[in-house]
C-alpha atoms as an extended CHARMM CRD file, in Angstrom:
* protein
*
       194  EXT
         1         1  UNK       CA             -3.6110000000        2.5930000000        7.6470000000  PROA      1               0.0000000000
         2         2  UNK       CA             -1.8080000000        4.6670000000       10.3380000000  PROA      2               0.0000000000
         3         3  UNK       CA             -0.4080000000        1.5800000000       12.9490000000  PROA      3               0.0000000000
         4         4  UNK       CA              2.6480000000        1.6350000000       14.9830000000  PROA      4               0.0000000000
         5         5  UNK       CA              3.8530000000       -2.0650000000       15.3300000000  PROA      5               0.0000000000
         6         6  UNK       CA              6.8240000000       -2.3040000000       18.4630000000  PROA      6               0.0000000000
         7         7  UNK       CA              8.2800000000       -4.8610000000       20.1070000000  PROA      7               0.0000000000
         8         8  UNK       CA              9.9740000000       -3.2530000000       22.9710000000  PROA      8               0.0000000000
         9         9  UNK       CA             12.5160000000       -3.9720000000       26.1400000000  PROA      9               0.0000000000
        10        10  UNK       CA             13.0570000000       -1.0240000000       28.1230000000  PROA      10              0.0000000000
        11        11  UNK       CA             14.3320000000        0.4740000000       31.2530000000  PROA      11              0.0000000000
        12        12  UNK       CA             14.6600000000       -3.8440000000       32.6220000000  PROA      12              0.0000000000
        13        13  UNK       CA             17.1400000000       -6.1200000000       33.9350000000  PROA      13              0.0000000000
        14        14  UNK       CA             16.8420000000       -9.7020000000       32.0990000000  PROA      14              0.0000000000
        15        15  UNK       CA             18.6990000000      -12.0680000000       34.3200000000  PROA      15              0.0000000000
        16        16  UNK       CA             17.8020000000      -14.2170000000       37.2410000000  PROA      16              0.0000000000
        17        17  UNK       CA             17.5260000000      -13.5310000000       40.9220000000  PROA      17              0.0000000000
        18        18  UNK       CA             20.5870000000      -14.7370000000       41.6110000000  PROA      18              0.0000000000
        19        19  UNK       CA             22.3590000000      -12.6810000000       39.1850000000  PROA      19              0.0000000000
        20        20  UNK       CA             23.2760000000      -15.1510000000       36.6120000000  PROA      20              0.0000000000
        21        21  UNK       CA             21.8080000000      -15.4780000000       33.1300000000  PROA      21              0.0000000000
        22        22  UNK       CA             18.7950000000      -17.2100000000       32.3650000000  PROA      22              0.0000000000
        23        23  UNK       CA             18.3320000000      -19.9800000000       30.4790000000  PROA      23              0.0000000000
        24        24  UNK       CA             17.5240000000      -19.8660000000       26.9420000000  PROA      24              0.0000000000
        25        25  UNK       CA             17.2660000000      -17.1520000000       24.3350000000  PROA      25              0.0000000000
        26        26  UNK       CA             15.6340000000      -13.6940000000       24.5320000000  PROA      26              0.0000000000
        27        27  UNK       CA             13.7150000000      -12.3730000000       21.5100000000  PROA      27              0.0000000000
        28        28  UNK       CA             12.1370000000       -9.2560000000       20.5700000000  PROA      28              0.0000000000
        29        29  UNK       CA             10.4800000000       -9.3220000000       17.8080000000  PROA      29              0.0000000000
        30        30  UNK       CA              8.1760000000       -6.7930000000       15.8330000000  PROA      30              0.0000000000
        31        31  UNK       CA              6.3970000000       -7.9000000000       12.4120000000  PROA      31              0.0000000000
        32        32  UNK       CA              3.7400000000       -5.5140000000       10.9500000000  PROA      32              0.0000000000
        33        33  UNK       CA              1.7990000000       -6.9190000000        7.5900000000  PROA      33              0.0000000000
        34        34  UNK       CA             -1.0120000000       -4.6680000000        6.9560000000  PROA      34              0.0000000000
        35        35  UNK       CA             -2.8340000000       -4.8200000000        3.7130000000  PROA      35              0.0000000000
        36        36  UNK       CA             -4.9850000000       -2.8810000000        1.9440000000  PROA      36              0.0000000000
        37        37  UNK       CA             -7.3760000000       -4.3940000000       -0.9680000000  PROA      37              0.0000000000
        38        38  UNK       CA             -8.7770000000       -1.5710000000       -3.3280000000  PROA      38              0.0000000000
        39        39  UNK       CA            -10.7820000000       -2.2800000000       -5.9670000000  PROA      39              0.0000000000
        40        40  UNK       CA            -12.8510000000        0.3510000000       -7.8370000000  PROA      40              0.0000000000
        41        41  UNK       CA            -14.8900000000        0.1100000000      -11.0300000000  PROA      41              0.0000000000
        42        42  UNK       CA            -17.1910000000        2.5030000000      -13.0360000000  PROA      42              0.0000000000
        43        43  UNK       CA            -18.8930000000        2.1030000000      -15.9290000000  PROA      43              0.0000000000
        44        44  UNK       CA            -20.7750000000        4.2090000000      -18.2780000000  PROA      44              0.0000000000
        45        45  UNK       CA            -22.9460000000        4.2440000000      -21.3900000000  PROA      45              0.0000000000
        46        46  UNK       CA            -24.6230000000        6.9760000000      -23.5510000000  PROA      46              0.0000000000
        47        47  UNK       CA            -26.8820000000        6.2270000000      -26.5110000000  PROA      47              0.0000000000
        48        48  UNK       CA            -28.3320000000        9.5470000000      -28.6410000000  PROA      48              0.0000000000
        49        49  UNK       CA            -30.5530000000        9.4620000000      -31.9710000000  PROA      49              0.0000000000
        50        50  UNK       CA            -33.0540000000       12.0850000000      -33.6210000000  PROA      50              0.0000000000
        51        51  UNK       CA            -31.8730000000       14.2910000000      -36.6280000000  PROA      51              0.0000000000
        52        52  UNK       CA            -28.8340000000       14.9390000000      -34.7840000000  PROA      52              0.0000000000
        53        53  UNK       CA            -27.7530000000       12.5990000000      -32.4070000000  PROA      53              0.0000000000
        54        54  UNK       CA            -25.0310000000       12.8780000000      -29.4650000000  PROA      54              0.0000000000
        55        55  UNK       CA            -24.1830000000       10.9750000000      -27.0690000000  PROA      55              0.0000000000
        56        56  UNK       CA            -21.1570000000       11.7680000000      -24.3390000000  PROA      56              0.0000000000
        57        57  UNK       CA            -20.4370000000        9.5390000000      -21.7730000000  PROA      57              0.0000000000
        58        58  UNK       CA            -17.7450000000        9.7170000000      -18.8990000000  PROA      58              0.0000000000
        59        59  UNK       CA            -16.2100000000        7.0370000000      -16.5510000000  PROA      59              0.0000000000
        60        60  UNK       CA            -13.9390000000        7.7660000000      -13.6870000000  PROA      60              0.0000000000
        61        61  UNK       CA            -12.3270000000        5.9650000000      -11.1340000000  PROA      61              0.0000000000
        62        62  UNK       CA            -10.0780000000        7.1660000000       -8.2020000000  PROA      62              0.0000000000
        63        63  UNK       CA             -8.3230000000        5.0660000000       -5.3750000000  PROA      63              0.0000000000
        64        64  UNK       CA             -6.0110000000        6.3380000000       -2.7320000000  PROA      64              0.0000000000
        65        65  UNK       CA             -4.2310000000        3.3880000000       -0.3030000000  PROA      65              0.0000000000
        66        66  UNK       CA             -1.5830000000        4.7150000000        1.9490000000  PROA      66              0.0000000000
        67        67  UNK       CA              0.1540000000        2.7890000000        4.9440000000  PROA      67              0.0000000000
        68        68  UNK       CA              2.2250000000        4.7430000000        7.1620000000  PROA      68              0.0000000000
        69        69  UNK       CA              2.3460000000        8.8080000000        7.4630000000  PROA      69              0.0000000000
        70        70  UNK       CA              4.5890000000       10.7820000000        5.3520000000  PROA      70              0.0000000000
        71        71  UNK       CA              4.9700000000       14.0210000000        7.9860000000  PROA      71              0.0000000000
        72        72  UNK       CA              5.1680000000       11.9860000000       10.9390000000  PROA      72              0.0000000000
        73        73  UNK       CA              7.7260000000        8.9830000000       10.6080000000  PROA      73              0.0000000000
        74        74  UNK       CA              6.9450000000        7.8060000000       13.9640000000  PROA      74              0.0000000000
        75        75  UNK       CA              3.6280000000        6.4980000000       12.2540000000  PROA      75              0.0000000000
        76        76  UNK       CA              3.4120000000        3.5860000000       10.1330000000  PROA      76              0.0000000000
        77        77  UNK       CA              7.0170000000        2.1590000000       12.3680000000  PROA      77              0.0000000000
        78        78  UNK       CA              7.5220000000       -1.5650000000       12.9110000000  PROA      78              0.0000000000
        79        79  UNK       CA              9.7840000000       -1.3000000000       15.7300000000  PROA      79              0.0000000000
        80        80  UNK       CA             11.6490000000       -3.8800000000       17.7290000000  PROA      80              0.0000000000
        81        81  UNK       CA             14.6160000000       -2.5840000000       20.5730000000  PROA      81              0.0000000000
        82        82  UNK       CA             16.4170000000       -3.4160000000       23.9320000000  PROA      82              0.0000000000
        83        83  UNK       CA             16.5090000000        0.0810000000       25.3410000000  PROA      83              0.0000000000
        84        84  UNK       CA             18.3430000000        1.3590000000       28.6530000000  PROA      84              0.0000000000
        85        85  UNK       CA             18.4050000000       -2.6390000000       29.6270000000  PROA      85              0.0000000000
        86        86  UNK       CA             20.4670000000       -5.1930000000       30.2310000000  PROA      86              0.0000000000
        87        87  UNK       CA             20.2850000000       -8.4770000000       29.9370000000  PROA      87              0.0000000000
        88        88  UNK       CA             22.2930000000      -11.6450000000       30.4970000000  PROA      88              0.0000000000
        89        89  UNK       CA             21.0380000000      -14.6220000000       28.9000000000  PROA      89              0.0000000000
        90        90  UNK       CA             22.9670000000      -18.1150000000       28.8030000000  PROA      90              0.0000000000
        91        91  UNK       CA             21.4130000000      -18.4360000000       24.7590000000  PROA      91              0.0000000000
        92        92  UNK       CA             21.2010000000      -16.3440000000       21.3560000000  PROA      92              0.0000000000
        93        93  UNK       CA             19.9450000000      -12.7970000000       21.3480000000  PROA      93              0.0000000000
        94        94  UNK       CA             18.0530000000      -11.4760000000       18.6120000000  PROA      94              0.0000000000
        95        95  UNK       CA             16.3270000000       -7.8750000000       17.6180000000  PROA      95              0.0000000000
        96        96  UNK       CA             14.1090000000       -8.7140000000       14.0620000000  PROA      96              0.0000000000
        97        97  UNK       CA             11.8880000000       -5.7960000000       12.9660000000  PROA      97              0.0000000000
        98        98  UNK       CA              9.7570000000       -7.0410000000       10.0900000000  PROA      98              0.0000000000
        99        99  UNK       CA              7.2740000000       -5.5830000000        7.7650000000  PROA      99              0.0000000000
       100       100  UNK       CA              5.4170000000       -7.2730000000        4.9610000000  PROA      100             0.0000000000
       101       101  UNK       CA              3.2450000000       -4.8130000000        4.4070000000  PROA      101             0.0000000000
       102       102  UNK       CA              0.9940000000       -4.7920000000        0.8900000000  PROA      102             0.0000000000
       103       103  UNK       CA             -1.2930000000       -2.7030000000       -1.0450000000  PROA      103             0.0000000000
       104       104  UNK       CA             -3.4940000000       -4.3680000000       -3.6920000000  PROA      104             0.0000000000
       105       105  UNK       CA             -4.9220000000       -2.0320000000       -6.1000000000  PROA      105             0.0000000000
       106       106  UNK       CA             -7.5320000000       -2.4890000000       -8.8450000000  PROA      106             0.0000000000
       107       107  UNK       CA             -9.0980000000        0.5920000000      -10.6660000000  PROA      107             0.0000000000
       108       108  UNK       CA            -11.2850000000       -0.1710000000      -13.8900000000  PROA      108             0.0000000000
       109       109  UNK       CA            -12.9220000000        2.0670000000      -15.7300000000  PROA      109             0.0000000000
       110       110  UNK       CA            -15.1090000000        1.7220000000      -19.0110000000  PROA      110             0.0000000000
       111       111  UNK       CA            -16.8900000000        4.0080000000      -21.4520000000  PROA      111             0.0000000000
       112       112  UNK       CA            -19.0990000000        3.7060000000      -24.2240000000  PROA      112             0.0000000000
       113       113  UNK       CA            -21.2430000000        6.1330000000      -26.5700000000  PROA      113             0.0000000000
       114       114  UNK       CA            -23.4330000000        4.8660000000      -29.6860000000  PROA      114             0.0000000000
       115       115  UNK       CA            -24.7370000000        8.1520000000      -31.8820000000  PROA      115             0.0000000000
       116       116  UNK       CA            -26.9100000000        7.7720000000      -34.7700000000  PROA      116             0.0000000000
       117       117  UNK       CA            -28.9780000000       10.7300000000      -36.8640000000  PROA      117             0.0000000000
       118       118  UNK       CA            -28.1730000000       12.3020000000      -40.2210000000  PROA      118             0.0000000000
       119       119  UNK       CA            -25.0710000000       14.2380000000      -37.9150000000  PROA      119             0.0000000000
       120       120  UNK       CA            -24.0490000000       11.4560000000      -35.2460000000  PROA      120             0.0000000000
       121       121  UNK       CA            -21.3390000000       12.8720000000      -32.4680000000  PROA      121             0.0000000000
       122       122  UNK       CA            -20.6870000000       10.3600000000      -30.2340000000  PROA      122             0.0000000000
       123       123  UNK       CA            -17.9010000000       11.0550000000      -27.3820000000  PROA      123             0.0000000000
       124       124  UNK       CA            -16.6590000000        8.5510000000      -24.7030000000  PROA      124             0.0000000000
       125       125  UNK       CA            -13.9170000000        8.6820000000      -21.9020000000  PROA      125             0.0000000000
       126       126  UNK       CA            -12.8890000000        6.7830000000      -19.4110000000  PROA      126             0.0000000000
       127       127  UNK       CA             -9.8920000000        7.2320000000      -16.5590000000  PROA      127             0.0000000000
       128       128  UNK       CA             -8.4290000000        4.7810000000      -13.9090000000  PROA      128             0.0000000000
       129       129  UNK       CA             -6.4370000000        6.6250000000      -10.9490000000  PROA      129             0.0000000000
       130       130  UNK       CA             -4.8870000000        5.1090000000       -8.1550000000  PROA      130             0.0000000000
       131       131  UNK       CA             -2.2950000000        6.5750000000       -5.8050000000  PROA      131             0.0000000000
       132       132  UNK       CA             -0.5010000000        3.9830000000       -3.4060000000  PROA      132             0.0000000000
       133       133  UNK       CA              1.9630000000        5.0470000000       -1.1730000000  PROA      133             0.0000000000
       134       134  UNK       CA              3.9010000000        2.9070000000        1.6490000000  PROA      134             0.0000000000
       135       135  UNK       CA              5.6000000000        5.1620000000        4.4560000000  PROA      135             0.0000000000
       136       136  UNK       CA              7.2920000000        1.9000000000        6.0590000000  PROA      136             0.0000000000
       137       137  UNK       CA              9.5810000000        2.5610000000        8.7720000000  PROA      137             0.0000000000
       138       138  UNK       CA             11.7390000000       -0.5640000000        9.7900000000  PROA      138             0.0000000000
       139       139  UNK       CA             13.8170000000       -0.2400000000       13.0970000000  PROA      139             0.0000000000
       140       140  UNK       CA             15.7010000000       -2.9920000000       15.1740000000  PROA      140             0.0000000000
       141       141  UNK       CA             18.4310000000       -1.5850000000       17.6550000000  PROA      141             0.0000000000
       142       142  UNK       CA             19.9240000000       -1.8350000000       20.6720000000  PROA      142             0.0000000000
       143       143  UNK       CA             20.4460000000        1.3310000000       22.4000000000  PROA      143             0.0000000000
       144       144  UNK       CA             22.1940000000        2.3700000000       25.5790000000  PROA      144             0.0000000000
       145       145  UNK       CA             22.4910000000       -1.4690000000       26.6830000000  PROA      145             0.0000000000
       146       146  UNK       CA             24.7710000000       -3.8820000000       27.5850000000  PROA      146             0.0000000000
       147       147  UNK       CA             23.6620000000       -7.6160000000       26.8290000000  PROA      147             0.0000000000
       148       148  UNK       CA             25.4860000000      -10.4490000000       27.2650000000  PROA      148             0.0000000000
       149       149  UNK       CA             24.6940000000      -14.2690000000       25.5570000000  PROA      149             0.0000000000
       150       150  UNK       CA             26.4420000000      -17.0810000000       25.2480000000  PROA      150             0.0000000000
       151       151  UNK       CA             25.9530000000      -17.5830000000       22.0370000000  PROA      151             0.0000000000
       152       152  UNK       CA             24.4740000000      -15.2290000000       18.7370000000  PROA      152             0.0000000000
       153       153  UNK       CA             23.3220000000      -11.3840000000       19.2650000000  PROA      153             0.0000000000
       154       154  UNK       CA             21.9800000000      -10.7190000000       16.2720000000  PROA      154             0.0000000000
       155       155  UNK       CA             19.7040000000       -6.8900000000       15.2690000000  PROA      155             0.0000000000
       156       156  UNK       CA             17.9360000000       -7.7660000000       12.0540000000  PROA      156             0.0000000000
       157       157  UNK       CA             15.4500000000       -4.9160000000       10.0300000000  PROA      157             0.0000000000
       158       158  UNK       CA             13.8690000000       -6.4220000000        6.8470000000  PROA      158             0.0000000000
       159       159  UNK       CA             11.3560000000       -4.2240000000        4.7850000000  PROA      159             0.0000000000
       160       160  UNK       CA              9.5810000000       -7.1070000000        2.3530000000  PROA      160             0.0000000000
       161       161  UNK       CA              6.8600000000       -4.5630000000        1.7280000000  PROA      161             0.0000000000
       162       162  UNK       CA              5.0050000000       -5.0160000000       -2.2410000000  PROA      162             0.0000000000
       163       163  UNK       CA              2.7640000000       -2.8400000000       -3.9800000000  PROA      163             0.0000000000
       164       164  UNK       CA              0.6140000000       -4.5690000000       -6.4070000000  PROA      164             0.0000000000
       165       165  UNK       CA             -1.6180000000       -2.0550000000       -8.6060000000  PROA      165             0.0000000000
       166       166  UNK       CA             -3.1160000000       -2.9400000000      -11.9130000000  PROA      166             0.0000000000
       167       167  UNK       CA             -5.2990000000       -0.0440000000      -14.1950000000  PROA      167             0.0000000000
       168       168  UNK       CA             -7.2360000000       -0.2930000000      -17.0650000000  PROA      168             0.0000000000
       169       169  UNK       CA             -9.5620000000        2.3230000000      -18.6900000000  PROA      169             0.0000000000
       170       170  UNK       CA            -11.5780000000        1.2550000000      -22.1850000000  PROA      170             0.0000000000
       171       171  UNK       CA            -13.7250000000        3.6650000000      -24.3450000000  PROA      171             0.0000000000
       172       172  UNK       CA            -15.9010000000        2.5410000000      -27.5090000000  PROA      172             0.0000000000
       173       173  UNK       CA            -17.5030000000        5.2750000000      -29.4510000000  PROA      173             0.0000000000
       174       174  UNK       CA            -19.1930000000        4.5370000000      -32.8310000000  PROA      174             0.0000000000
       175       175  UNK       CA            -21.2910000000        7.0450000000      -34.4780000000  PROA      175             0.0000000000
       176       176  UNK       CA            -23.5690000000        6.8630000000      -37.8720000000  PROA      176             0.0000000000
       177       177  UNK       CA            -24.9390000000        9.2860000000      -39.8430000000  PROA      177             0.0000000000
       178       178  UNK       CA            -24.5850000000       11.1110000000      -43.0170000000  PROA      178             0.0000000000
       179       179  UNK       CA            -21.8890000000       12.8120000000      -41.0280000000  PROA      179             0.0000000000
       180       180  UNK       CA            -20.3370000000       11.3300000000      -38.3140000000  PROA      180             0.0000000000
       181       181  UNK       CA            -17.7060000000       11.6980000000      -35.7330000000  PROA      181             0.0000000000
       182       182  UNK       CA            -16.5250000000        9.6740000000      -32.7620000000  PROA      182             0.0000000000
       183       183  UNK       CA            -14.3850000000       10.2960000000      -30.2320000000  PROA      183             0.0000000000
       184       184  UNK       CA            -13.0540000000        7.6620000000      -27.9730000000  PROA      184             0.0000000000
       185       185  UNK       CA            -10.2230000000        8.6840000000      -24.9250000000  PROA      185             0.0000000000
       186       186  UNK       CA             -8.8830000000        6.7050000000      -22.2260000000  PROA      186             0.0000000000
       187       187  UNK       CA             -6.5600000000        7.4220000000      -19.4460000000  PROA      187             0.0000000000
       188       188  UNK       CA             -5.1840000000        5.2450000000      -16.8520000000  PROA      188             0.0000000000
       189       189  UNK       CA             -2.5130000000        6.4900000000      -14.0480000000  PROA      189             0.0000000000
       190       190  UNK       CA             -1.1400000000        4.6880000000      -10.9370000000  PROA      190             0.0000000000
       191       191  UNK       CA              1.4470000000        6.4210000000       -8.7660000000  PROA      191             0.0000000000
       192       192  UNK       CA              3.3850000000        4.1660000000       -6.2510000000  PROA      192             0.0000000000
       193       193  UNK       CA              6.0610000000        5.3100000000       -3.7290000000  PROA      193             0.0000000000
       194       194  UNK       CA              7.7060000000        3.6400000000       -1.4700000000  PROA      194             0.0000000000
């Protein structure tokens, strides 16, 4: 998800026509709460027999989720800013940037081989992969302003952001014979950066 959430007072005069401050409380306020749900299953199942039996079998799964742009920050920004303003306002003041951003990820992968013959070689894998990465930028400012209230001015930036990711990856191999040899391997890998 590449998104640019702002909120955004800029180059303005906040006051009323007669020059004194209006009534009530000025807010700018930015929330950004993309999610991504990612789930990914594979499956697989290899039966051999005959005088010499094999059976392979190979299940894969791979899931990338990213929100936000690692080489350019101004992507993936919740943003919320009084910028060359000013304002005069007879109430609170407040700047909140908030981003509750999530990435659920599910990767599954199962793998099964059944070998039977006077030699039986029976070989199963299986992987889960998923790579979920949150670039979250959170901003609230107040930059080259003046701003006058009565009561509160308060510039808030809260990053609540969660990564969720759960991988599994099963292999069954049985093999039979007057010789036999199974081979079962499983892998399962998430990566998640923040």
């Amino acid at each position: 998800i590449l998104g640019v959430t702002e909120s955004v007072i800029e180059g303005s005069i906040i006051k009323n026509s007669d020059d004194t401050a209006i009534d009530g409380a000025v807010t700018v306020d930015a929330k950004s709460d993309a999610t991504i749900v990612a789930d990914v299953a594979s499956a697989s199942l290899a039966i051999g027999a005959g005088a010499v039996g094999v059976a392979v079998s190979v299940s894969v799964v791979v899931a990338e989720n990213v929100i936000g742009d690692e080489m350019d920050p101004t992507i993936g920004v919740t943003r919320a800013t009084i910028t060359d303003s000013s304002v005069n306002s007879d109430g609170v003041v407040t700047v909140k940037a908030l981003a509750e951003n999530e990435i659920d990820a599910l990767g599954l992968a199962a793998s099964g081989s059944v070998a039977v013959g006077s030699a039986g070689i029976a070989i199963a894998a299986a992987a889960a992969l998923t790579d979920n990465v949150l670039y979250d930028v959170v901003e609230a400012t107040i930059v080259n302003s003046v701003v006058t209230a009565s009561g509160n001015v308060s510039v808030m930036a809260e990053n609540e952001s969660v990564i969720d990711s759960l991988n599994l990856a099963a292999t069954l191999s049985v093999s039979g014979g007057a010789v036999g040899a199974s081979v079962g391997v499983s892998v399962s890998l998430s990566n998640n950066e923040f």
